[in-house]
Structures are given as C-alpha cells and as structure tokens.
KOLNU-444398 format. One record per residue (C-alpha): residue in three letters; x, y, z. Coordinates in steps of 0.02 Angstrom, whole numbers, plus 50000, padded with zeros to 5 digits. Layout:
BEGIN
AlaXYZ/...
***
This chain:
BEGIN
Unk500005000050000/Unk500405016349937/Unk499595030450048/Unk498695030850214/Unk496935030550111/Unk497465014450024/Unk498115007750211/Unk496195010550272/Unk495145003350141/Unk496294989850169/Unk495644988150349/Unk493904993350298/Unk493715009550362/Unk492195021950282/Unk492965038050288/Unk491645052850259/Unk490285040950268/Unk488705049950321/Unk488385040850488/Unk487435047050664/Unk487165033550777/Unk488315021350870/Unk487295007050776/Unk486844989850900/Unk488404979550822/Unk488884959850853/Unk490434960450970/Unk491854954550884/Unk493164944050971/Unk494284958351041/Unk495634945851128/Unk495864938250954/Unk496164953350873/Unk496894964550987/Unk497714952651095/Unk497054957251263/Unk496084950451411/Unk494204956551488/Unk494824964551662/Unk493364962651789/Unk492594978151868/Unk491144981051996/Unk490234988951856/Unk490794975751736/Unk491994973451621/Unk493354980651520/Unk494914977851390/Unk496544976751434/Unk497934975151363/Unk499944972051414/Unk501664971751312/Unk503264965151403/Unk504994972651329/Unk506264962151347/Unk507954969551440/Unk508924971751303/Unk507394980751196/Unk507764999051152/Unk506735010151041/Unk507885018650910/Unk509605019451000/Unk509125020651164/Unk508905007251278/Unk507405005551363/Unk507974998051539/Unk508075008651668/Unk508655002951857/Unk509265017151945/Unk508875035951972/Unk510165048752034/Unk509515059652188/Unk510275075552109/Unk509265074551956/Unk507785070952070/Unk508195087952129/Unk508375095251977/Unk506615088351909/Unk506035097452062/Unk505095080452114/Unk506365074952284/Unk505145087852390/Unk503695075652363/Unk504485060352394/Unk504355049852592/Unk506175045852581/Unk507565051452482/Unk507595039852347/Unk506385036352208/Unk506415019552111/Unk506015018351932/Unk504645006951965/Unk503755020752063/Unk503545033851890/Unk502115029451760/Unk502125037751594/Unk500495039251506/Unk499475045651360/Unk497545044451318/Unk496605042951140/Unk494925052951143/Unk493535052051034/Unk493905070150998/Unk495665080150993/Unk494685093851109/Unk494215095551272/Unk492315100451229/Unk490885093551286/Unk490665076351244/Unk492235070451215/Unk492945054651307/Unk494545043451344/Unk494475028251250/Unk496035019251250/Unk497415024151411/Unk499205018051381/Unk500545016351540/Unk502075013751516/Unk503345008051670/Unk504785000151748/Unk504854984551826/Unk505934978951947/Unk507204970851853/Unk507304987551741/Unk506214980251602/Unk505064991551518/Unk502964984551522/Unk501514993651436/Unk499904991451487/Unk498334998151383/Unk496564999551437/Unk495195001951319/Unk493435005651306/Unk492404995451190/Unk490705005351219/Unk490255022951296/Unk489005013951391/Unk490405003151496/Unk491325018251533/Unk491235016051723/Unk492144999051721/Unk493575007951602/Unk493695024851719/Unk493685013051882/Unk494994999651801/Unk496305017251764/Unk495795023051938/Unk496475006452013/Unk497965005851895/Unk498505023051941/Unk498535020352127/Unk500015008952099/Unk501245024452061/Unk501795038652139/Unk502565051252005/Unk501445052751854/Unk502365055351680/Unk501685062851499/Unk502035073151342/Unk500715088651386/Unk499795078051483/Unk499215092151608/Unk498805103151479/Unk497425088851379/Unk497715070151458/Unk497165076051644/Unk495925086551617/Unk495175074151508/Unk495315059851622/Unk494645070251768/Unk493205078651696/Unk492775058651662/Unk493245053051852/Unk491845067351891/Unk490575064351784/Unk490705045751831/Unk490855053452033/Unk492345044352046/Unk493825050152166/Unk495125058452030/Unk496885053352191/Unk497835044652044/Unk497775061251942/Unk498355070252095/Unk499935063752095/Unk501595072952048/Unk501625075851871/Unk503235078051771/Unk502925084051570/Unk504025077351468/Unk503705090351359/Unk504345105851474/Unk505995097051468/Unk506185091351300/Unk505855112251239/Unk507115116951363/Unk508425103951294/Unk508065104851090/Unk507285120151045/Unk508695127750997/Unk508945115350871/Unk507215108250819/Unk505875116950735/Unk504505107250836/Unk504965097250980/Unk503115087150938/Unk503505070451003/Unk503705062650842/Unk505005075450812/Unk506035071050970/Unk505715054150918/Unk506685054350746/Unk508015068650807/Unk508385061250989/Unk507855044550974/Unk508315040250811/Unk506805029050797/Unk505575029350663/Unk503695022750675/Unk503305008950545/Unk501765010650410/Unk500745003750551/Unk500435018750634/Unk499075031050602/Unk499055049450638/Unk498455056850780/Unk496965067450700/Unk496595049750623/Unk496425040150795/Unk494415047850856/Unk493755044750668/Unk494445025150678/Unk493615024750860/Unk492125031650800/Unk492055019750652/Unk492355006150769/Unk490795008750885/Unk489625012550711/Unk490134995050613/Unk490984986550759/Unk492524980950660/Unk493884979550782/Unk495294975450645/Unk495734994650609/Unk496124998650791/Unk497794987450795/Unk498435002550713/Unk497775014950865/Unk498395001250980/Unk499915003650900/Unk500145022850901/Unk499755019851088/Unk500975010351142/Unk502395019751028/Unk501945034551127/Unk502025028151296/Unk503685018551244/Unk504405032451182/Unk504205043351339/Unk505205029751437/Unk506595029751316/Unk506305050151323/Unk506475049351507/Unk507995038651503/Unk508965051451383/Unk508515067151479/Unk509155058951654/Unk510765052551559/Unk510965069751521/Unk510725077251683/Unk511465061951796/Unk513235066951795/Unk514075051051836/Unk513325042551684/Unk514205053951549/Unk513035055551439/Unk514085062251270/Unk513305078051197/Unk513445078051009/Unk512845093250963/Unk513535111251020/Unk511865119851058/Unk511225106451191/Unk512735112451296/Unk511815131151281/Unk510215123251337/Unk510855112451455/Unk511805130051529/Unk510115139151530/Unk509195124851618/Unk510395123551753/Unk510635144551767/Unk508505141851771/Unk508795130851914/Unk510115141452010/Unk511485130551998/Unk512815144651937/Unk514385133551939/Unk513535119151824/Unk512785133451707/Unk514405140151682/Unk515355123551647/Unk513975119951504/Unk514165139451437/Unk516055137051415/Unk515805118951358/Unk514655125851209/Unk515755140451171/Unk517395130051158/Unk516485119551038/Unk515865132150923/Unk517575144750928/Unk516925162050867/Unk515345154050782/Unk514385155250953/Unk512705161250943/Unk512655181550994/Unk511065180451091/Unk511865166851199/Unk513555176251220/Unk512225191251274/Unk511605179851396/Unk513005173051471/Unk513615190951482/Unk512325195551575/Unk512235182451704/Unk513935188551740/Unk513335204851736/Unk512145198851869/Unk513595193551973/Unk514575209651953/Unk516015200351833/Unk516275215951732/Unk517645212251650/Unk516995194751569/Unk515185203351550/Unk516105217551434/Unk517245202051345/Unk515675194751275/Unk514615208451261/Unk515935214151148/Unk515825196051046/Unk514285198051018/Unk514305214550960/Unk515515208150824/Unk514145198950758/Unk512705214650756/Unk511815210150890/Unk511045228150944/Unk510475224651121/Unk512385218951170/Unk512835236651082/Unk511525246551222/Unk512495237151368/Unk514165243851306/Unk513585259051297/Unk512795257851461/Unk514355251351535/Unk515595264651458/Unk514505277251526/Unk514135271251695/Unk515625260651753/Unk516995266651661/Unk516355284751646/Unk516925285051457/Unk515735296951394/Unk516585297151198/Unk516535277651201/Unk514935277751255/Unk514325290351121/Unk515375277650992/Unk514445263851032/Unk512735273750992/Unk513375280750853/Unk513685261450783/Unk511965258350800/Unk511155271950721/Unk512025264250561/Unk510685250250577/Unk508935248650501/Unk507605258950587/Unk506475242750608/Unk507915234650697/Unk508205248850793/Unk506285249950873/Unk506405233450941/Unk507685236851079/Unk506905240151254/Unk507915256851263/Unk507545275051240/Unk509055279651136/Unk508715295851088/Unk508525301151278/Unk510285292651296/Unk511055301051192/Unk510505317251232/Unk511025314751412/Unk512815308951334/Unk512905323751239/Unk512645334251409/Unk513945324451480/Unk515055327751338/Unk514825347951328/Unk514995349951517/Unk516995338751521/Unk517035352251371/Unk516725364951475/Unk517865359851628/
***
C-alpha cells in the first residue's frame, strides 16, 4: 500500500461516510484481534491490554531499561520535595497518554484507549493499555485506570496536564469517581524536551524528538493522531475491531517512547553517567536549564563547554546571555568580553549594554557616544525593537560631553 487512504480501505474503514448513531453491532472477538484480556470491574467489564519489553529492547538507539535514578537529578526535576524518603525507584514513575474520541476538550468528548508505560523491577520496560469498547461501559474503564493509577507515585506525559488530565478528570467526575491517581506529581516530558532541543528543532512534537533524539522511526502501522477519534468512532458504528491494531499501535509507541525520552534526559542530567553531547547547542540549553535552576557553577561549565565547541561561531544572543548572568554577578570584565563578541556579530541589544557600561562604570562618555553612534548605522525597524530609549541617551551623553568640554 501506497498512501494512508489505500492503508484504510485495506482495513475497511468508511471515511466521510454519512453516519449518526453508534449502531447495536455483534461484538467481535477483541482478545483475538487485539490481543488482550476482559479485566473485571464492579460495574463490569473492560479491555486490557499488556506488552513486556525484553531487557535488552531499546526504541531507536536508546535502551529502554532503566534501574537506577540519581538523587541530584531528582532535585533538579524538582520532584525529591514530594517524595517519603530520599530515593525514588524507577518502578514508582508511570508515563501515560490517552486517545479521545475528539482532539478537544469540549463537551462530549471521552478517553477511549489509556496507555502506561513503566519500569519493573528488574529494569524492564511493560506497557499496559486499557480500552473502552462502548461509551455505555465507561464506568468499568474509568474505575479499572483509577485502580491502575494508585500503583504509582510520580505521574509522567508529553502535555499531559495541559489535555490528558483534564480529560481523564472531567471523566472521574462525571462518573463521581475520586480523581487521587491524577493528583499525583506530574512531570511533562514536554517542558523538558523544549528546554533541551529548541534551539535546534523546529518542533519538539513528540514525533520530532522521536526521529532527532531517538533516532527511531514509527513503521507504516501507525496512524496519525487526528486519524485516531475517526477510527474509534468507526469502530463503535460497524463494530470492526481490525482497524484499531493501528491505534493500539500509536499507543503504545507513545508511551514507549516517553520511557526511552525519560531515560535520555536523566543520562543527560545524571552526571556520573556521561552522557556524550553531540551537538554544540544542547550544551547552551543544558547551561540555561541549570542557570534556570540556580545552579551557577554547572551553568557556567555547560556555557564554556558550548562556546569551546563552536570557537567564534557562538550564537550572539547566547554570548548576550552569558554576559549578563555575569553581569548579574558583578564580573565586569567577562560581562564587557562577551558583550563585545557579540557585538562583532550585530547584535544591537549587546551594543546598548556597552554603551551603558562605558558610561556608567567606566565613565567614558566618547566611548559611550561611539557605541550609539554604531547603531544608528542600523535599520530603523531593527532599531525599534530594543527596550531602550536611545534618543534620551544620547541626549544625556551629549550633556555629559559639553559639560567635560566645559571643565
């Protein structure tokens, strides 16, 4: 098969078929097809699902085994605060994601399909998936993630707190179930990964961090995600089951993938592992996130790491930064030093703190006046976007200037 459409037909899937109800449908043999079990509830029954990795399974080039956490990157996580003792053991995180039947948070959309992701004890890697083969037997399916949840105590996601939580509890409420397992300690995947690529990705989407950090690539089993509610809808109107091995699928990449995710970001911040940093601009964001965090001394070992590695192609707006952060600690003389670099490479707002600086500190009125001079040779658009009122500067350097005239 050729394209996505061809994939569906394939798999019998209607797309743009006019259809309203969820029609009464012969249940199909989920366990055959799927390759799940019926999980018992006190309000009946629902799907589940569960995936063993073996210890040597990875997904791209990282390995997916995971046995120990380092305290300080607890710390740095900002989870240790939460935790009874000082030590938190893979087994105790859960990384998640949810398919809806709709890719908003409106009115009448629902959870259908939950995938966890977790450790076990021996470092393995196990996915479990609960689905929900009717609206009507959502109880069972809300109580059977309820239950689940309670086994963890750090929850795990890619913007889970911004769409996965809010969905799940608006659905623990409506059901007037206690939402505990949602009120857990949350870390977003996502938070991190922006703070660690941006500077070098165009989208840090998780399929994105997938192929650039990863280095894994989903097969031509997958769907997309906008695809997933249609397939579920489809499902509970015709009640062929064969078309959601692909949503199972997607799932349980997703959930994977944030384990592997979580295992690259804590070899990056767990010192004694090592990790090797290939490319120059993750030592800038790894500076930034540790400056973020106030840990000066490891900031400035990742700032000189990323400018030895780039010689004098280093990216002005970080020398700014780093300049200013010493500014912050009143190291004038290495402030000025890269101030000055990146002023070699136009970068206006580095310009305004020399000026600043010759005027203030070193009471060099003509240098000062130099510097504003340079950037008046610059476009007038470029100009209006610096947060300083130049002409009043220079008009008070000019009274400066007359009155050492005058003495």
């Amino acid at each position: 098969m050729n394209t996505l459409l061809d994939h569906l037909k394939s798999l019998g899937v209607e797309l743009g078929k006019e259809k309203k109800d969820y029609k009464k449908r012969e249940l199909e043999d989920l366990t055959g097809i799927l390759g799940g079990t019926w999980l018992e509830t006190p309000y009946g029954r629902t799907f589940h699902s569960q995936q063993i990795f073996d210890l040597q399974a990875a997904q791209g080039d990282v390995l997916l085994k995971c046995t120990r956490i380092g305290q300080k990157v607890l710390d740095l996580f900002n989870i240790s605060h939460v935790l009874e003792n000082s030590a938190l053991l893979p087994t105790q995180i859960c990384f998640f994601d949810t398919e809806t039947s709709s890719l908003s948070l409106g009115s009448g959309a629902f959870v259908f399909l939950t995938g966890f992701s977790h450790f076990q004890e021996d470092g393995s890697v196990c996915v479990d998936q609960f689905f929900l083969p009717h609206p009507s037997e959502e109880r069972a399916f809300i109580y059977a993630v309820q239950e689940f949840l309670g086994h963890f105590s750090i929850l795990s996601s890619y913007n889970g707190k911004s769409f996965d939580v809010p969905m799940l509890r608006s659905r623990f409420i409506f059901h007037d179930m206690e939402d505990d397992g949602l009120e857990k300690t949350h870390l977003d995947l996502l938070f991190l990964a922006r703070a660690l690529w941006k500077r070098r990705l165009e989208s840090c989407r998780l399929v994105e961090i997938e192929e650039a950090i990863l280095h894994f690539k989903r097969t031509g089993e997958d769907v997309p995600g906008w695809l997933v509610p249609i397939l579920y809808q489809d499902y509970l109107r015709e009640g062929h089951a064969a078309p959601l091995k692909s949503v199972f699928y997607h799932n349980t990449q997703d959930v994977v993938s944030l384990a592997a995710l979580f295992n690259v970001i804590h070899a990056m911040l767990d010192q004694e592992m090592q990790y090797a940093i290939e490319f120059p601009e993750d030592y800038a964001s790894l500076a930034y996130l540790y400056e973020k965090l106030g840990n000066r001394e490891q900031a400035e070992t990742y700032f000189d790491a990323y400018f030895s590695s780039l010689a004098g192609s280093a990216d002005p707006e970080v020398l700014y930064d780093y300049a200013w952060m010493q500014r912050r600690n009143e190291n004038w003389s290495v402030a000025v030093k890269y101030w000055h670099l990146a002023a070699e490479q136009d970068h206006l707002p580095a310009m305004v703190e020399l000026a600043k600086y010759y005027e203030h500190q070193v009471k060099n009125v003509q240098q000062a006046m130099q510097w504003l001079e340079r950037i008046k040779q610059y476009d007038p658009v470029k100009r209006s976007l610096l947060k300083d009122d130049l002409r009043k500067r220079a008009l008070r350097l000019e009274r400066k200037s007359n009155k050492n005239v005058e003495n």
